[in-house]
Phi, psi and omega in degrees: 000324190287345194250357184065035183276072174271007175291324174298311185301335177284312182310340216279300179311113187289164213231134169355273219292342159288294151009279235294316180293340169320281203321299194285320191287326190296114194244152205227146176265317214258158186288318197273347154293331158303319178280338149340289218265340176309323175285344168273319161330318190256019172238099180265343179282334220264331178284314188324309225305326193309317229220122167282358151293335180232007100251117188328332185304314198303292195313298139357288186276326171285341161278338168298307182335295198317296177302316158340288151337299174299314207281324186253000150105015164275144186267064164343303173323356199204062139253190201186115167313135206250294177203191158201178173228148137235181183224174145299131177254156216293179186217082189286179211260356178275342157273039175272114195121307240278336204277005167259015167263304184240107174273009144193154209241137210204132163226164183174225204211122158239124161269150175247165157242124134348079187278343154299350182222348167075020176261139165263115170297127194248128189243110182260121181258135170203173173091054168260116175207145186238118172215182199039055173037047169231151169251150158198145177125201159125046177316109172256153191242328181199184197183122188230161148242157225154115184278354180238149162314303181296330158332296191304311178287348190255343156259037154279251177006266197324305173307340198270306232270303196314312198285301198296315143320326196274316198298311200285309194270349149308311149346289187296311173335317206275349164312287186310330177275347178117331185296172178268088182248198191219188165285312223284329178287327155323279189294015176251307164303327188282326186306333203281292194300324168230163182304166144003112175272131172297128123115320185338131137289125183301126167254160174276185192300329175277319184299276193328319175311310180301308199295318176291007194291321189226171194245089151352091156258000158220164148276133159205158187223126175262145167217138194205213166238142192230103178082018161077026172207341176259148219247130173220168159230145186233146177215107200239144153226116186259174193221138169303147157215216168291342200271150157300003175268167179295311161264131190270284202225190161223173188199138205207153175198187211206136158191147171233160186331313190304288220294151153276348208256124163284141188224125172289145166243199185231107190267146175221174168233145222237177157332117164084043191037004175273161205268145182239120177213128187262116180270154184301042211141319228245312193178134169254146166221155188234106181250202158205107168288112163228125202096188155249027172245162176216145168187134200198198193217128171256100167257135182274160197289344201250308182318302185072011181280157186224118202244172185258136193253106191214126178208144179240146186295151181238114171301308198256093188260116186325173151288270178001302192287321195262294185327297189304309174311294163322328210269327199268337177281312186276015182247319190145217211267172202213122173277099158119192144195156174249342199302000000 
């Protein structure tokens, strides 16, 4: 960063074609291991995303960083690594297989300090991966300065809020003057306009496509009881669309105490305003929200037994926390929490 070397900066990156030959030589003994890595054999764009040779983006986003960086008055030239934190990073379902290639995968935060203004800079990072005892990658996506993570999320919230206003009065601009625009000229301005989404998993172009189709207007996050002794959470969003109602859809997930992994469901609407969300294969729950209560019933597919569902909105929920959850309905499956 300090010399603006983005040919150094590529090297960093592991290269296609070692993946790729990983990807083929590797062999599983186990069923659920063959069918992995076969679904990564057949999404061969999904390894590319990697290698800044077949996306343009990595190179891209280091040059917004960069400027960026100048632009908020940091001396690439005088900074000095302060710390970093990382975490595991999620496994979207177009990598479903990758983690028998590369068994870890790290995405997080290096803060720098300035040393000419003594201010500290939060550098948000993902694609960190190691493998052959080796590291490579280290994607930076955005940049604030924030001396904490949370810091960092909560002038996320604010930039963001800032890009979408700035999005709304060029729109009306282009009203005023007699010009024409479109969805599609919209999302080509916001993409222009704004960094990086931190931390964000790369989708192809039709999945992104789906996702700007609606807009997220509320959050809520529950926390309760499942059979009245194991402890979860549901994380619902609903969202605008084309239809005349004020909410179009929802978009939803799940985790219980035993599990790592938040598992998306498929919310639909049931009888008697209540919401039906569906895990794949596994269980359906029918819940009815009144309120800052959720209280429903979850049954399983294989079984047909059926346990009781009690849960309450958790008022004060980080930035941190919402960011991840958005990060796991648009990217895919998600390892963990620290929250």
């Amino acid at each position: 960063m300090a010399s603006q070397d983005d040919s150094v900066y590529a090297s960093l990156f592991p290269k296609f074609a070692t993946l790729w030959s990983k990807v083929l030589a590797y062999q599983d003994t186990t069923t659920i291991g063959n069918r992995r890595i076969a679904s990564l054999r057949s999404n061969m764009r999904s390894v590319q995303q990697f290698d800044p040779e077949f996306n343009n983006a990595i190179i891209n986003d280091f040059k917004f960083i960069h400027k960026k960086g100048i632009d908020s008055g940091l001396h690439w030239r005088d900074i000095l690594v302060a710390r970093y934190e990382l975490e595991k990073a999620p496994l979207p379902r177009e990598l479903i297989g990758f983690e028998k290639i590369v068994p870890y995968r790290l995405r997080g935060y290096i803060f720098v300090q300035d040393l000419l203004t003594r201010k500290i800079y939060c550098l948000a990072v993902k694609d960190v991966h190691g493998f052959n005892n080796q590291w490579y990658g280290g994607r930076i996506v955005n940049l604030l300065e924030a001396e904490t993570i949370e810091e960092y999320y909560e002038k996320l919230a604010v930039e963001q809020k800032v890009l979408k206003d700035v999005l709304i009065a060029q729109l009306y601009a282009m009203m005023d003057t007699g010009e024409h625009t479109n969805d599609s000229t919209a999302t080509a301005t916001a993409k222009q306009n704004q960094p990086a989404n931190p931390l964000k998993i790369d989708v192809p172009e039709d999945e992104e496509k789906k996702q700007t189709a609606t807009e997220v207007i509320e959050r809520k996050l529950y926390t309760g009881l499942f059979d009245n002794e194991i402890k979860m959470e549901l994380y619902i969003r609903s969202l605008k669309g084309k239809c005349p109602q004020p909410v179009c859809g929802w978009d939803a997930l799940y985790k219980f105490q035993d599990m790592e992994d938040y598992i998306v469901l498929d919310v639909t609407r049931g009888e008697g305003g209540k919401l039906v969300l569906t895990e794949e294969d596994v269980g359906v729950m029918e819940i009815t929200i009144q309120g800052e209560k959720v209280t429903g019933e979850w049954t399983s597919f294989k079984d047909k037994t059926s346990v009781d569902v009690v849960m309450t909105e958790k008022k004060e929920v980080k930035n941190r926390k919402l960011f991840m959850l958005d990060d796991i309905l648009e990217g895919g499956m998600n390892f963990g929490d620290d929250d």
